[in-house]
N, C-alpha and C positions, 0 to 999 in steps of 0.2 A: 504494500500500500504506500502510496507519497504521503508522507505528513501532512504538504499543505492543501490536500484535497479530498483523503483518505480514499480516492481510488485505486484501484488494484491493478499491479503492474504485471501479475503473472501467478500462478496457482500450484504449488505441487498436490496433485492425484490421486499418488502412488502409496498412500496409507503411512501412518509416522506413529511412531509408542507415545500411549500416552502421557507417562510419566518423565521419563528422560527426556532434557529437553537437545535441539543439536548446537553445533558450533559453528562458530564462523570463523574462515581465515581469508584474509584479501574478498574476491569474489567467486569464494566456494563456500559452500553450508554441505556441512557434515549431520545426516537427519537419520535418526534409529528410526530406518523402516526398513523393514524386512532384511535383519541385520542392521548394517549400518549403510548409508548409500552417501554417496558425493555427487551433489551436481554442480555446477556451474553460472552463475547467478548474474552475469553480466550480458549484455546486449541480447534481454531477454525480451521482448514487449511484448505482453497479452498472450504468447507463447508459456507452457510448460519447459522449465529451464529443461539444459542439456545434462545427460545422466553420464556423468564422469564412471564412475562404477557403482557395483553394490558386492558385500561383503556376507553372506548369509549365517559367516561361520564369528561376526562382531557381533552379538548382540549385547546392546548395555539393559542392565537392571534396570533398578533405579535411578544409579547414577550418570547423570549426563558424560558424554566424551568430552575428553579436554586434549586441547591440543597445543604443542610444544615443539615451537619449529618444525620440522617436515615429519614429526611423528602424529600421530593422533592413538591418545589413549583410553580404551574403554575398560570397564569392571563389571563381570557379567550377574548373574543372577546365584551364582555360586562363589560368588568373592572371587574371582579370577581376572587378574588385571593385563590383558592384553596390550602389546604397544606393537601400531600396525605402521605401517611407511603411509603418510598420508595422500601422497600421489596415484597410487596404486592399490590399499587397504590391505595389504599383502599383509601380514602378522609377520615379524622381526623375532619378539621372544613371547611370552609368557611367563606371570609368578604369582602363586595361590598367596593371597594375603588372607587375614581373619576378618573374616563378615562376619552378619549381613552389613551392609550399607544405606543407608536413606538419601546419608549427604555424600555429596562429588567431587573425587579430585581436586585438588590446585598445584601449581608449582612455583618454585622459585629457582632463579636458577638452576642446576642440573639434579635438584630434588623436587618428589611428588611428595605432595601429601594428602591423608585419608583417613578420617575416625570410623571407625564402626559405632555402631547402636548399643555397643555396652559400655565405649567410652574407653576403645581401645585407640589409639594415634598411631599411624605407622609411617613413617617416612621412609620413602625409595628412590635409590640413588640411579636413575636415568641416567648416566653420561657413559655406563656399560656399554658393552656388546648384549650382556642380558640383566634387567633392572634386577636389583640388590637391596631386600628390606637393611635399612645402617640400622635404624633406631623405632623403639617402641615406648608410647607412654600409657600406664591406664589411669585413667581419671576416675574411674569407678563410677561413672555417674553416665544413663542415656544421654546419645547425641543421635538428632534425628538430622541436624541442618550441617548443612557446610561450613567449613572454616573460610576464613578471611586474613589474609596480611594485609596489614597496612605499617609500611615505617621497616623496622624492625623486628615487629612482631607478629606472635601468630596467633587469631582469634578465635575461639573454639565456645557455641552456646551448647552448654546441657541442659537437663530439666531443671537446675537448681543455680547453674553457678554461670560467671560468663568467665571464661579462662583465658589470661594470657600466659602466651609461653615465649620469652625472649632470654639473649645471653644476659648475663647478669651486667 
């Protein structure tokens, strides 16, 4: 849709998960449908964009893909954190981290990070050949929502408490 008319400049068809939402890089979106699918988002008008690919074998959970330079990472419905080459969806590695998930990825520089729902933190060292859980925190407390950096630090809501975690 344009903002300043709210008409619709083009429509994807092809069905999208309801819960995960997709990613944008430059003018691609990355959309959990049926796996994960790429299209193409530029000099699109009133046409269905152009389908880069589809990936049957990405499907994210709940958690939305996050993407990281020419990687795009999803986390499936089993805690399984896929990181695929984002030009092609082709899968690079895989690593079983501890779920479930509600909230999504983030990164920072050459680390991901991720709570589980019991209030588990696990950060994963992306700059591999295959990602590398470094560090685990338990909070002991549900996290349903994603974390947030801002600054230095990293923002984590549970059902009780709002957590920063930064260097001293």
């Amino acid at each position: 849709m344009l903002p300043a008319t709210g008409s619709e400049v083009w429509n994807f068809t092809s069905g999208a998960s309801t819960i995960p939402s997709g990613a944008a890089a430059g003018d691609k979106l990355y959309i959990p449908s049926n796996g994960l699918t790429a299209i193409q988002t530029s000099d699109v008008s009133g046409e269905e964009p152009k389908k880069l690919w589809n990936e049957g074998q990405q499907r994210p959970g709940t958690a939305s893909p996050l993407i990281v330079g020419e990687k795009i990472f999803v986390i499936n419905g089993a805690g399984v954190l896929t990181c695929a080459d984002r030009s092609t969806g082709k899968r690079l590695w895989r690593l079983r981290l501890k779920g479930p998930f509600s909230g999504s990825p983030i990164s920072s520089g050459n680390y991901l990070f991720i709570f589980n729902e019991q209030g588990v933190g696990q950060c994963v060292d992306i700059s591999a050949k295959e990602g590398k859980i470094i560090s685990e925190v338990d909070l002991k407390e549900m996290i349903l929502g994603t974390a947030a950096i801002s600054g230095k630090g990293l923002y984590i809501r549970s059902d009780n408490h709002l957590w920063k975690l930064a260097q001293p």
